[in-house]
C-alpha positions in Angstrom: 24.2 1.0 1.0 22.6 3.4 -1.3 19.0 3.2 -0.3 18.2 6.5 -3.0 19.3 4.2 -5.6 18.3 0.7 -4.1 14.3 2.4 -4.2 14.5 5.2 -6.5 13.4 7.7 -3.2 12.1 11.3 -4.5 12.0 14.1 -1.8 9.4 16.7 -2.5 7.4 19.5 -0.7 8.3 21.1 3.1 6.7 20.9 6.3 7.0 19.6 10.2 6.6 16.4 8.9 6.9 13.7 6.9 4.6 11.6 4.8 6.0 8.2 3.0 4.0 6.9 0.3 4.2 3.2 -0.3 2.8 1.6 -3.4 0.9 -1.6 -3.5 1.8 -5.1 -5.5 2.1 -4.3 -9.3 2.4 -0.6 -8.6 5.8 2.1 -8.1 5.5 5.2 -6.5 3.8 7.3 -10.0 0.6 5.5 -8.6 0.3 8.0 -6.3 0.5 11.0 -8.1 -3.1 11.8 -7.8 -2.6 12.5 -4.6 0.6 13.2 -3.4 1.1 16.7 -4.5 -2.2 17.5 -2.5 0.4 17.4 0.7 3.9 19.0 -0.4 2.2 22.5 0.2 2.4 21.2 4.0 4.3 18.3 4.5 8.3 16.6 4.0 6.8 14.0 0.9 9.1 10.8 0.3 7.9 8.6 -2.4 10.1 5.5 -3.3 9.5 2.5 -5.3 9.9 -1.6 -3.3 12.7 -3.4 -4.4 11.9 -4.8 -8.0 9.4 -2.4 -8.7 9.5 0.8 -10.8 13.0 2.2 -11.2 14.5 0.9 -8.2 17.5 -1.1 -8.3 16.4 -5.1 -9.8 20.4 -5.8 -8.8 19.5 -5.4 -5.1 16.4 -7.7 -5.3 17.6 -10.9 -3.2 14.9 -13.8 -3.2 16.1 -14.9 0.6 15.1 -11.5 1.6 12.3 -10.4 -0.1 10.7 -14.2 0.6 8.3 -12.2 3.2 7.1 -8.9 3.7 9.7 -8.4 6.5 12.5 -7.9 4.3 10.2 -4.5 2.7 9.4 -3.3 6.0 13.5 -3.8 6.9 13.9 -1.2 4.0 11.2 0.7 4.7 12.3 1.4 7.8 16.2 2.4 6.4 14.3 4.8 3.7 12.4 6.4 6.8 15.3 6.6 8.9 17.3 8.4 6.0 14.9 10.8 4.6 12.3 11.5 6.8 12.4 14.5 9.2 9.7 14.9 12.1 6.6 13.2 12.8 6.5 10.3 10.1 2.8 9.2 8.7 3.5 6.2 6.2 0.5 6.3 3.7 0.4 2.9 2.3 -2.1 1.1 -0.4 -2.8 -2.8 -0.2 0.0 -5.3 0.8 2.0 -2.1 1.9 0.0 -1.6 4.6 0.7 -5.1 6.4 4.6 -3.8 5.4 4.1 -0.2 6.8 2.6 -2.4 10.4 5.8 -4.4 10.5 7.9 -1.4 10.4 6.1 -0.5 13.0 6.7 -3.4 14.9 10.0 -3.5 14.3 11.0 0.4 15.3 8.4 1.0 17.7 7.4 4.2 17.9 9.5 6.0 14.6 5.8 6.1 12.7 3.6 8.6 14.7 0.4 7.1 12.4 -0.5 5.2 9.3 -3.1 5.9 6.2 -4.2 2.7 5.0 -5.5 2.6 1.6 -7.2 -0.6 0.9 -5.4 -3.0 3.7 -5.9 -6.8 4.4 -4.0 -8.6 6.9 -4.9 -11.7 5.0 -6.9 -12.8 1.3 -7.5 -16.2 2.3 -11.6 -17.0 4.4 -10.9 -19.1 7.6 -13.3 -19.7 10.0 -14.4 -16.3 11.7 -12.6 -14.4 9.3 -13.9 -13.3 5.6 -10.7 -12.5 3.1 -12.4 -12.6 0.4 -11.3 -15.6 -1.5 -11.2 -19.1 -1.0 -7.7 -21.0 -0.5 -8.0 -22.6 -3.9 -9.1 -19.3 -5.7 -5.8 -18.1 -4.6 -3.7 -20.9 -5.3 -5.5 -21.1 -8.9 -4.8 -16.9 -9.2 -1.3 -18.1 -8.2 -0.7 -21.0 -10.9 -2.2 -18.9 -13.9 0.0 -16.0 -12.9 3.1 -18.1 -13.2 2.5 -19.8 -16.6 1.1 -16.4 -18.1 2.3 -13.2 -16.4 1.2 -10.8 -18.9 -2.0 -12.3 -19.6 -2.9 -12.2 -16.5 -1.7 -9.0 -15.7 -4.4 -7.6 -18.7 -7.5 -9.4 -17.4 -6.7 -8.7 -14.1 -5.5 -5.0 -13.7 -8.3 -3.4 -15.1 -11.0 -5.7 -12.7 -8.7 -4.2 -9.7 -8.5 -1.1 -10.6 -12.7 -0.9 -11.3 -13.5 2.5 -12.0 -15.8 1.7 -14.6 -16.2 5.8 -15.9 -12.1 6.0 -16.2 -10.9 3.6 -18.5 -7.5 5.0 -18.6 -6.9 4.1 -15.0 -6.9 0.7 -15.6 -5.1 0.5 -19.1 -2.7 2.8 -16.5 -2.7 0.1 -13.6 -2.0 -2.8 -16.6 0.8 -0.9 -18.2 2.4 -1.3 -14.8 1.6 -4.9 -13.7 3.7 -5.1 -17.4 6.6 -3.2 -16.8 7.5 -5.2 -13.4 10.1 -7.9 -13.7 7.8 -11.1 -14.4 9.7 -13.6 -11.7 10.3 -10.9 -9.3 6.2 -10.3 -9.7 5.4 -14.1 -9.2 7.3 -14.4 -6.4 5.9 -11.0 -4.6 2.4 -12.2 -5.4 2.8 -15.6 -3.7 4.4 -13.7 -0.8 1.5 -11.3 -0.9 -1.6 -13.4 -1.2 -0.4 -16.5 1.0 0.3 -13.6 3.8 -1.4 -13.9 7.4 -0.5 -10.7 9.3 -3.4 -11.0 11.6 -1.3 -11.1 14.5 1.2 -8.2 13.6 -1.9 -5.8 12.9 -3.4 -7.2 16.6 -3.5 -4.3 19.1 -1.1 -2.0 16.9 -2.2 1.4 18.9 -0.2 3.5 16.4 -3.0 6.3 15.1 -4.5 4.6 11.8 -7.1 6.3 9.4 -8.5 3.2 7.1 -9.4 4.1 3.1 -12.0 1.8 2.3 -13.8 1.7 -1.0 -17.5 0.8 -0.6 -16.5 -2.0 -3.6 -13.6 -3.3 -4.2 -12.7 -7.0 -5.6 -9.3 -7.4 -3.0 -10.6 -6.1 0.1 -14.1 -6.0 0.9 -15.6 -4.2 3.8 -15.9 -7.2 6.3 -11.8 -6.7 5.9 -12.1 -3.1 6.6 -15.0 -4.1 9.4 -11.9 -6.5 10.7 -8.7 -3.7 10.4 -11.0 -1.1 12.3 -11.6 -3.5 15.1 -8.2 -5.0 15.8 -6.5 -1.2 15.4 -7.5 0.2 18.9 -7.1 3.7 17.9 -8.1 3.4 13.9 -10.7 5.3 12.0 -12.4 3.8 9.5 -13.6 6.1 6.0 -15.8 4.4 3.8 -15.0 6.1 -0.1 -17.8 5.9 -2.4 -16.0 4.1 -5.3 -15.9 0.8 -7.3 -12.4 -0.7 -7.4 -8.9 -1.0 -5.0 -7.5 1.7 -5.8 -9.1 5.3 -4.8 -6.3 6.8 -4.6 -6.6 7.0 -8.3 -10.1 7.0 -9.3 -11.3 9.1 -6.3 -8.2 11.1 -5.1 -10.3 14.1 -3.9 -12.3 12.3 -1.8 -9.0 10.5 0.0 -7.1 13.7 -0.1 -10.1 15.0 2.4 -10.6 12.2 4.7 -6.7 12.4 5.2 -6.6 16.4 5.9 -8.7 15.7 8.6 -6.6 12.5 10.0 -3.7 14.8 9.6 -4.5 17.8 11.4 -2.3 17.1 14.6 0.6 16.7 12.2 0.3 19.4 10.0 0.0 22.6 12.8 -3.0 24.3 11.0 -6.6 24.3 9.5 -7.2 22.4 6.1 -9.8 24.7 4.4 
């Protein structure tokens, strides 16, 4: 298997150990390039892009496989295993967080800690639990997405990126949700959105700093509220921003709460 080819993996920067970046739905791994080179002064940096996203391989996509967010975490796990050298922290944005928990799961004790940027272990309100939306709201995102991919990838990119000051982010985030293989995206979304990892995130005691924004259309901060209390040994960051990504429209103030989180990885003092 060639798993450089299969996700388009990029090895950059030097240090004791590694950081994985994982994109979210709609993304690839040039979503993260507001932060990433914050780290290859210090750290081993892989970036790679899921299975039918970005430059990876479409021939490898199998629908069987990539019919739940195991199948990611499966080659998450190979691209770790292959190019990662020490200590591994996967930073991971949205759905890849709940793929970046599996992993763990599923090789206990390869990832030494997580940074989840934006997580939910699950969109959909039940009773105790706040998602976000409503079961219909999600099945009614769902049907519009599948008669009209790139229409709804304009109305909606630019509402999840926020960041009402940069415009360009979310013309940015759109011009992405556009370039992904429209029945490979439909498919991902319903896998996505119709996801309950509740259980898999449950007692997870693998070190977890949380990226929440203080607004943010996908996952509001009863989600974050949630993550932090069912991750035993999580810290929660609230970033002052409007939107699901801040690892885009507020990098610098990520790139902070994460020197800090990483200082028992990195051997030194962040100024």
């Amino acid at each position: 298997m060639d798993i450089q080819r299969r996700n388009n993996v990029r090895v950059l920067g030097d240090g004791p150990s590694t950081l994985v970046f994982s994109h979210g739905f709609g993304c690839d791994q040039t979503m993260w390039q507001y932060l990433f080179q914050h780290f290859t002064g210090r750290f081993r940096v892989v970036l790679y892009d899921l299975v039918g996203a970005g430059r990876s391989d479409l021939d490898a996509y199998e629908r069987e496989k990539y019919d739940s967010l195991a199948g990611y975490a499966h080659d998450l796990n190979d691209v770790i295993e292959r190019y990662a050298l020490g200590p591994v922290i996967v930073v991971s944005h949205s759905v890849s967080a709940m793929i970046s928990a599996l992993a763990d799961r599923l090789v206990p004790g390869r990832i030494a800690a997580h940074v989840m940027v934006g997580p939910s272990p699950c969109y959909i309100d039940s009773e105790g639990y706040v998602g976000g939306f409503k079961r219909e709201d999600i099945h009614s995102l769902l049907d519009t997405l599948d008669s009209n991919y790139l229409g709804w990838s304009s109305a909606m990119a630019p509402a999840i990126m926020g960041s009402p000051g940069q415009p360009a982010l979310g013309e940015e985030l759109t011009n992405s949700f556009c370039r992904t293989e429209p029945e490979i995206a439909k498919q991902f979304a319903r896998v996505t959105f119709l996801s309950d990892n509740r259980k898999d995130i449950a007692g997870l005691a693998t070190p977890t700093l949380i990226l929440q924004s203080s607004d943010d259309l996908i996952a509001p901060l009863d989600v974050g509220n949630y993550m932090h209390a069912n991750l035993p040994n999580s810290v929660l960051h609230l970033v002052d921003n409007i939107g699901h990504c801040p690892h885009m429209s507020a990098p610098g103030a990520c790139a902070e709460a994460m020197d800090h989180f990483l200082l028992p990885w990195v051997g030194e003092h962040v100024d």
